[in-house]
Structures are given as structure tokens and as C-alpha cells.
C-alpha positions in Angstrom: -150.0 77.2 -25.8 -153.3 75.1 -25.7 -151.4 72.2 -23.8 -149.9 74.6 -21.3 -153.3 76.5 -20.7 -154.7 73.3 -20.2 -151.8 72.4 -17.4 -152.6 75.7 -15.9 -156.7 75.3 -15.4 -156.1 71.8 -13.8 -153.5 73.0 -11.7 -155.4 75.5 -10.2 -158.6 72.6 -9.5 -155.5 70.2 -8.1 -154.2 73.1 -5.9 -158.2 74.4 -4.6 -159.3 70.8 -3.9 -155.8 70.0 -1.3 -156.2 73.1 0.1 -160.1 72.5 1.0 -158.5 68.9 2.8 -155.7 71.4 4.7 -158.7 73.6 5.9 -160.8 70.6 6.9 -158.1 69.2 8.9 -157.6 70.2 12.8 -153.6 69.8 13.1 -152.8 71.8 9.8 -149.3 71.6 10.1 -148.5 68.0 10.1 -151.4 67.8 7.7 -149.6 69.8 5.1 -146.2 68.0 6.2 -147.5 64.5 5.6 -149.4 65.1 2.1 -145.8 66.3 0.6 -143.9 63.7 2.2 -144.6 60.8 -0.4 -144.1 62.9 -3.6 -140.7 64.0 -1.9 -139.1 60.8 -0.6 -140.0 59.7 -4.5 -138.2 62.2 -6.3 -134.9 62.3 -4.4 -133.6 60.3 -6.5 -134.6 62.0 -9.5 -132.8 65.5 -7.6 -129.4 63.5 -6.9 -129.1 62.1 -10.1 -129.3 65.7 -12.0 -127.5 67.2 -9.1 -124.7 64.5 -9.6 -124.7 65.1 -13.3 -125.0 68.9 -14.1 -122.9 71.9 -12.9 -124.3 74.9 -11.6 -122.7 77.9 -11.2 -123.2 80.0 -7.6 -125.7 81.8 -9.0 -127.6 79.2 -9.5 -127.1 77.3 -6.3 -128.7 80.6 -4.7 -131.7 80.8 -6.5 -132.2 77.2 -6.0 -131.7 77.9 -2.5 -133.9 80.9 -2.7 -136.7 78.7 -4.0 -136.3 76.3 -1.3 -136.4 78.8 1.4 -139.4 80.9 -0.1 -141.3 77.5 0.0 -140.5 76.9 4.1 -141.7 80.1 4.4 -144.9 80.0 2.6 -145.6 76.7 4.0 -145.5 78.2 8.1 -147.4 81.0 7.1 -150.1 78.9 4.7 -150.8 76.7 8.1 -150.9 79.8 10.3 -153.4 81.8 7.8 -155.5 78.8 8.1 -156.1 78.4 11.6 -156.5 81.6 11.7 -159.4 82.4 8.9 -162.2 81.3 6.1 -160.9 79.1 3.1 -163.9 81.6 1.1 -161.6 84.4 2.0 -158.2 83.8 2.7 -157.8 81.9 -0.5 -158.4 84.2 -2.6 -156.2 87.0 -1.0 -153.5 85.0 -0.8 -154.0 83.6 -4.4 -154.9 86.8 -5.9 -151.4 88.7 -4.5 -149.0 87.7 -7.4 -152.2 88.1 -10.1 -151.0 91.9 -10.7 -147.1 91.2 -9.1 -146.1 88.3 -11.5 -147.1 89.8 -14.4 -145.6 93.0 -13.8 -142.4 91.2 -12.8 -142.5 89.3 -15.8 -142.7 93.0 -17.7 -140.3 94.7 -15.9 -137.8 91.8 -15.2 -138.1 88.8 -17.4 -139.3 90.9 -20.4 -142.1 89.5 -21.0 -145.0 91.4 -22.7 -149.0 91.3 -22.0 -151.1 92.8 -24.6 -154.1 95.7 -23.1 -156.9 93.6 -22.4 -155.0 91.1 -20.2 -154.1 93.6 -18.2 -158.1 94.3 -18.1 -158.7 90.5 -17.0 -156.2 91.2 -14.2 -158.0 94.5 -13.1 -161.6 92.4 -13.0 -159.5 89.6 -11.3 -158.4 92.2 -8.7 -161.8 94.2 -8.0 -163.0 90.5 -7.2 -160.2 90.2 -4.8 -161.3 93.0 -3.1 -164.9 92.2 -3.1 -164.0 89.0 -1.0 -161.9 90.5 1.5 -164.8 92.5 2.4 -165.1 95.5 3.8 -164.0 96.7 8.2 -166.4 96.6 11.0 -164.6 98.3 13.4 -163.3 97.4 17.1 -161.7 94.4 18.3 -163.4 92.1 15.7 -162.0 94.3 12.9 -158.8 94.1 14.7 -158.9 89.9 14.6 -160.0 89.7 11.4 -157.3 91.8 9.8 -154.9 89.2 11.4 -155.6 86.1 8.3 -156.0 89.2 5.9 -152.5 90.0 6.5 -151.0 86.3 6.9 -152.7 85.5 3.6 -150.9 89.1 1.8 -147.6 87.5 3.5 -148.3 84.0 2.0 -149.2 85.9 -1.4 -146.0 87.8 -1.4 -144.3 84.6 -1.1 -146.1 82.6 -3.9 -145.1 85.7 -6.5 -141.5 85.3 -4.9 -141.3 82.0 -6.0 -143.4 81.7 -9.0 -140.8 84.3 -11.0 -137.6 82.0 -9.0 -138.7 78.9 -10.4 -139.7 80.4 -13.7 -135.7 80.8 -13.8 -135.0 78.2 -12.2 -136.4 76.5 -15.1 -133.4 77.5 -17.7 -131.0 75.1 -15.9 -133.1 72.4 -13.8 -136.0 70.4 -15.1 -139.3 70.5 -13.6 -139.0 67.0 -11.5 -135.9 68.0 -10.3 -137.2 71.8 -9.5 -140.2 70.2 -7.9 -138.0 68.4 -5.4 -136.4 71.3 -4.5 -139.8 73.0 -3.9 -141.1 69.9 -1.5 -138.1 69.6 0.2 -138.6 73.7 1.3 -141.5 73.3 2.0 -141.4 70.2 4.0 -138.4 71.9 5.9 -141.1 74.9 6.6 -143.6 72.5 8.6 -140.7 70.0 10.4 -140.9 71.1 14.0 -144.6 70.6 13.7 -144.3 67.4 12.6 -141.3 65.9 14.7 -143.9 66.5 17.9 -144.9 63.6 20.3 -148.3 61.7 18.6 -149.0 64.8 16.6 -148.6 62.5 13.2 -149.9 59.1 14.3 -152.7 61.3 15.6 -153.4 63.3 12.2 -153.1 60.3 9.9 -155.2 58.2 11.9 -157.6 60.7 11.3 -157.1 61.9 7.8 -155.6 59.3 6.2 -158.4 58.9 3.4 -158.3 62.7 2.3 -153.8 62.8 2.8 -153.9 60.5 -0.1 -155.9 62.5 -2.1 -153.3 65.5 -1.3 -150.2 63.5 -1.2 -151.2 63.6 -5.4 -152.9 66.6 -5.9 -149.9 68.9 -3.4 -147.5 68.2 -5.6 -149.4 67.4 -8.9 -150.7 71.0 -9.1 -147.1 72.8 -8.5 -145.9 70.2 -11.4 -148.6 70.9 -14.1 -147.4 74.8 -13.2 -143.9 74.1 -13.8 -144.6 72.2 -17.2 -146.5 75.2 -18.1 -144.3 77.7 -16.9 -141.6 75.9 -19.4 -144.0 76.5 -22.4 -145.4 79.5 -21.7 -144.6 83.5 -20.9 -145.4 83.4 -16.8 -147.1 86.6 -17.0 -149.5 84.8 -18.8 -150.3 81.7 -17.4 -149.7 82.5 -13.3 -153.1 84.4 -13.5 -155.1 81.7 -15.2 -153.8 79.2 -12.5 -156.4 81.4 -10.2 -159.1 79.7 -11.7 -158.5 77.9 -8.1 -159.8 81.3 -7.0 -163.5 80.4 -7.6 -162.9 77.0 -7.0 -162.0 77.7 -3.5 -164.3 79.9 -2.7 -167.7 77.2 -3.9 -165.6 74.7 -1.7 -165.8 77.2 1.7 -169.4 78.5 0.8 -171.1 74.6 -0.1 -168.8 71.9 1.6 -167.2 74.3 4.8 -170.7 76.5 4.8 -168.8 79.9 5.5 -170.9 82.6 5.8 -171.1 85.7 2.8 -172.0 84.0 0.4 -173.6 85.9 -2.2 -170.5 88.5 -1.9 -168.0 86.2 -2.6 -169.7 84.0 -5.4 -170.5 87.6 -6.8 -166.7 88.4 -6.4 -165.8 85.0 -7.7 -168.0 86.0 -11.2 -165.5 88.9 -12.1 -162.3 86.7 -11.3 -164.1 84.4 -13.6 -164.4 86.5 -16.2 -160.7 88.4 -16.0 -159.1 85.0 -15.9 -161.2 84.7 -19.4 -159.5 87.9 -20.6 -156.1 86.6 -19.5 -156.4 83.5 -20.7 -157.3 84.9 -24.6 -153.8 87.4 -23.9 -151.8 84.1 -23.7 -149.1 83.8 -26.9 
């Protein structure tokens, strides 16, 4: 359990520090498209070769295929919330969704069992959420800035939605393999992006230093998950991942200077501490 906890904290860094590069980037959509397309032209091989040797039955296929549409849709709306909002703010929300909904899908579906005070670490872990989001102004600012709040729910929704998939996904494909599957989705999520006139010669010519930083650390944190997820109950280890949570937030406060920041470091204190509590409920 100490190896896959391990996995888990460095996944969450890995995942923090590529999103702070997608932020920082103008054209976020071929951004996010180009950082995943090393890691998946080098593991199609691995995904033919277990595709060629292993049957699956149709239920199977379909959650693979599940996987790999959740992932094109989380990708549109992960470059969408980010042209739209604050990393200090959206990251969390969107993060923090599947803190209360894997674990209670884990309970309720996959049987899993939590013991009372991880289920405290996930209430701290939630009042921070809300502390972040902050609270309305009113008028046609309110009205703008309820639009990333709501992309980053959608994109949250769709990171539990996979993250309980792939967990059974897991019983019958191996993590490289899996982790194909997940590139290729989300790769298929940002294509018509991509495929326009100068968009990518343009974006690498300017980014190329930080897209091979995230050409590792995009898929390298999704893989350390999966190798977790193999070990360990998901209900468990999904909310320790968010240790990203805080991590994000000190990237879009000291390197991005977002405003709020006393709120939000404040807010990032009590996800600290929950994860803490979650952490110690992992068996």
C-alpha cells in the first residue's frame, strides 16, 4: 500500500505541474494535443500486441470504448475551462468533483469500504473546495464567472466517470495498454484543433521547451494512477491524487500571480489536511 500511495502523491505533482504548462500556453488545444502525442505514437505497439493476443468479450470492448470516449470529452472541455478561467480556481473544482463521487461509487458499486475518518478527510477536502470557488458577486460578472465554474463541474464529472471505468478496466487490460486507450481518447478529443492551418507549427515553435516537459509528465501521471489503482481500493487512493489540489493552486497564486490569494492557500490548508486523513484510511 506504501508503493501505491507513493504512485498516487507523485501523480498528483506530475498532473499539477502539466497542467500549469497547458494554462501558460495561448493555443491550449493543440498544446494539450501535442504533449500526448509522443507518449501515444509509442505505446501503439504495446495496445496492438495485447489487442492481437487477448479476447475480450462485448462488454469489455464497451467499456474500453467508454474510457476512450470519456477521455475526448474531458479533453474539449479541460481546454475550454481553461481559456475560460484561473488555474487557482478551476483546478481545484474540477479536481475536487470525483473526491466525494469516486469514493461513494467505489462503496455503492465496486464494494469497496472506507473506514469514518476518511470520510472526514473528504469532508475537509470538500469545504476547501468550496472555499476556492469563492463566493457570487452578482450581475453580469457573476454571470461570466459561473461559466469556468461550470465547465470545470463538467470536466470533474468526467474525471470520476473515468477513474471508476479504468479501475475495471484494469481486471482485463494492463496499465500500458489501458493508458493507450486513454491517449488515444483523449488525443481524438482535441484533433480538429490540431489538424488547423499553422496552428501546431505555430504552438511548438513557441512552447517546445515546456511540451517536453508535458509530453512526460501528461501521460506519466495518468500511469502512476493506473499502477496504483491496480494495488489499491480506488476509493482510497483517487482522493490522495488531489494532493495536485494544493499544488495547483501555489502554481496560479506564485508563477501565474492570480489574484485571492490568502482564500485559496487558506482553502488549500484543509485539502491538505483531509488528504492526510484519507491517506491514513488507505488498506
Amino acid at each position: 500500500m506504501t508503493i501505491a500511495l507513493i504512485f498516487v502523491l507523485c501523480s498528483g505533482l506530475a498532473h499539477a505541474l502539466w497542467n500549469l504548462f497547458a494554462k501558460q500556453s495561448e493555443d491550449k488545444s493543440v498544446f494539450l494535443w501535442a504533449i500526448y502525442a509522443p507518449a501515444t505514437v509509442l505505446l501503439l505497439p504495446v495496445l496492438f500486441a495485447e489487442l492481437a493476443h487477448e479476447r475480450y468479450a462485448a462488454g469489455e470492448w464497451l467499456l474500453l470504448g467508454a474510457s476512450l470516449g470519456m477521455q475526448a470529452l474531458y479533453a474539449a472541455l479541460l481546454s475550454l475551462t481553461y481559456r475560460m478561467g484561473d488555474l487557482s480556481q478551476v483546478y481545484p473544482l474540477m479536481r475536487g468533483m470525483p473526491t466525494l463521487l469516486v469514493p461513494l461509487a467505489g462503496a455503492l458499486l465496486l464494494g469497496e469500504r472506507m473506514p469514518p475518518w476518511g470520510w472526514l478527510g473528504i469532508g475537509c477536502m470538500l469545504v476547501g473546495f468550496v472555499v476556492m470557488i469563492g463566493r457570487s458577486q452578482g450581475g453580469d460578472a457573476d454571470k461570466e464567472s459561473r461559466k469556468p465554474i461550470a465547465l470545470a463541474v463538467c470536466v470533474g464529472l468526467c474525471i470520476a466517470s473515468y477513474t471508476l471505468i479504468d479501475k475495471v478496466n484494469l481486471q482485463h487490460i494492463s496499465p500500458l495498454a489501458l493508458l493507450e486507450v486513454t491517449n488515444i481518447g483523449f488525443m481524438l478529443g482535441l484533433t480538429p484543433a490540431a489538424c488547423k492551418r499553422g496552428r501546431l507549427r505555430r504552438t511548438i515553435g513557441n512552447h517546445w521547451r515546456t511540451m517536453g516537459l508535458g509530453a512526460v509528465l501528461s501521460p506519466g501521471s495518468y500511469l502512476l494512477f493506473l499502477l496504483a489503482a491496480g494495488q489499491a481500493d480506488v476509493s482510497a487512493i483517487s482522493p490522495v491524487r488531489e494532493v495536485g489540489i494544493v499544488f495547483g493552486t501555489l502554481f496560479g497564486l506564485f508563477i501565474l500571480k492570480e489574484r485571492q490569494g490568502v482564500r485559496r492557500v487558506t482553502a488549500s490548508a484543509a485539502v491538505a489536511a483531509g488528504i492526510v486523513l484519507v491517506a491514513s484510511s488507505a488498506h
